[in-house]
Residue frames as qw, qx, qy, qz and C-alpha x, y, z in Angstrom:
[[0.029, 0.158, 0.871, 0.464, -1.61, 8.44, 16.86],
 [0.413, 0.099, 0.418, -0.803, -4.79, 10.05, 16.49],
 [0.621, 0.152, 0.630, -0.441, -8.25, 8.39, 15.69],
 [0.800, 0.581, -0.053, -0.140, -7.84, 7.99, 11.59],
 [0.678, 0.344, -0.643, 0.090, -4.75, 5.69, 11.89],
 [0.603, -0.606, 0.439, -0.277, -3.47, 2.55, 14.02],
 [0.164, 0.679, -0.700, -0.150, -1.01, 0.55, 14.27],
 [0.929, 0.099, 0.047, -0.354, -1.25, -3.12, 13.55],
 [0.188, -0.509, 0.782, 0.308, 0.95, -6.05, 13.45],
 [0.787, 0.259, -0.438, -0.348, 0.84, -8.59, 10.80],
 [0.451, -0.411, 0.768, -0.194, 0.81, -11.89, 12.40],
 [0.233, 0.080, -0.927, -0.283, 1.13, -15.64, 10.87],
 [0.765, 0.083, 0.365, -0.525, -2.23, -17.60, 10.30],
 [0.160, -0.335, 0.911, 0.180, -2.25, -21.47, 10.01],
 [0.824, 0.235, 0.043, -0.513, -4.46, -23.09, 7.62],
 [0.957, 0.202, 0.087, 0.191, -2.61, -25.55, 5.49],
 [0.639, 0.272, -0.079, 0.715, 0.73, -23.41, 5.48],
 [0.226, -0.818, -0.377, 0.372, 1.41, -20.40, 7.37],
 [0.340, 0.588, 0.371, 0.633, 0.61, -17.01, 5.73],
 [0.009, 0.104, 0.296, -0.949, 0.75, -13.19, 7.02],
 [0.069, -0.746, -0.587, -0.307, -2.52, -12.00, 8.04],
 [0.161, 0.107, -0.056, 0.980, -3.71, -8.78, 9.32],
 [0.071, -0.472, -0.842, 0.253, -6.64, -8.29, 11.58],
 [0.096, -0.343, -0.139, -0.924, -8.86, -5.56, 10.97],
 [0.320, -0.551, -0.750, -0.178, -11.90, -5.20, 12.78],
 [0.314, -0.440, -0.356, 0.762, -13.70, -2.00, 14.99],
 [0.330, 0.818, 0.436, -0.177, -16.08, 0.62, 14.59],
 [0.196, -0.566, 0.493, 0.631, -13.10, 2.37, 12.88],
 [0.216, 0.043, 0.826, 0.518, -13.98, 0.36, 9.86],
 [0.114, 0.771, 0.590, -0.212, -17.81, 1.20, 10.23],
 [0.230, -0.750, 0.003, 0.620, -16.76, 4.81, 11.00],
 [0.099, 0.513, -0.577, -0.628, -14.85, 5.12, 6.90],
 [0.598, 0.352, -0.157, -0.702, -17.79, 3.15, 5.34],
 [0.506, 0.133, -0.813, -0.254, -17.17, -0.77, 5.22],
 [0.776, -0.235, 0.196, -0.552, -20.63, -1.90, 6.54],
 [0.452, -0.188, 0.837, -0.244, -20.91, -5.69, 7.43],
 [0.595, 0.456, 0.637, 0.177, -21.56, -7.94, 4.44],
 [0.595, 0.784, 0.066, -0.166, -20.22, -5.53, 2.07],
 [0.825, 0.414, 0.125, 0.363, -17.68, -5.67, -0.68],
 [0.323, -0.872, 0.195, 0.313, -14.46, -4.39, -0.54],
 [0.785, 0.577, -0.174, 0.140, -11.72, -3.66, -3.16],
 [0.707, -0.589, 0.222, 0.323, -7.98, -4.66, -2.02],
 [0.594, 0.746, -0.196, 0.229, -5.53, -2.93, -4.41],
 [0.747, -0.481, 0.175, 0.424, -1.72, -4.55, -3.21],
 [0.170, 0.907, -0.332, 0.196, 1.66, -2.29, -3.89],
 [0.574, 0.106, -0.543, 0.604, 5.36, -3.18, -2.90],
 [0.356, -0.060, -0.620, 0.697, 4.63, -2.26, 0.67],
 [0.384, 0.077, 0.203, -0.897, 1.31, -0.75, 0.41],
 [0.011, -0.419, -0.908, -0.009, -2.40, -1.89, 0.70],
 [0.294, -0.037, -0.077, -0.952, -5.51, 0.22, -0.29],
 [0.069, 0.176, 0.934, -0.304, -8.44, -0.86, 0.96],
 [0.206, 0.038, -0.137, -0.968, -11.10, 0.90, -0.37],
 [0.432, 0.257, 0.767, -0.399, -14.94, 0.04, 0.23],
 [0.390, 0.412, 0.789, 0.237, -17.59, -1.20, -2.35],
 [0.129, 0.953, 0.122, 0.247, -18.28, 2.40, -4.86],
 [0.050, -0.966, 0.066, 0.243, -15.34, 3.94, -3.98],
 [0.779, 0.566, -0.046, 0.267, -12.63, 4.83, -6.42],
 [0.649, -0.376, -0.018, 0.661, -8.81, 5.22, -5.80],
 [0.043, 0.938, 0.201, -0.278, -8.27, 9.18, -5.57]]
């Protein structure tokens, strides 16, 4: 696996019901442009997630 992907599990977070979450976090995220305190757009597919930071458009 080299440094522009990694694997991740989706694990259950309990608030009032438990839901799938997915941790992100790491200079990885820095690194492909999603600064701290900015916006982020979350386009959701049958089995896919685009993630795409605040100005950029899906390609």
């Amino acid at each position: 696996m080299n440094k522009q992907s990694r694997k991740l599990t989706v694990v259950r977070h309990f608030s009032h019901k438990p839901v799938a979450s997915l941790p992100l976090k790491g200079q990885l995220l820095e690194e492909a442009g999603f600064k701290v305190g900015s916006q982020v757009n979350v386009i959701v597919r049958k089995g896919c997630l685009v993630i795409l930071a605040s100005g950029a458009s899906e390609g």
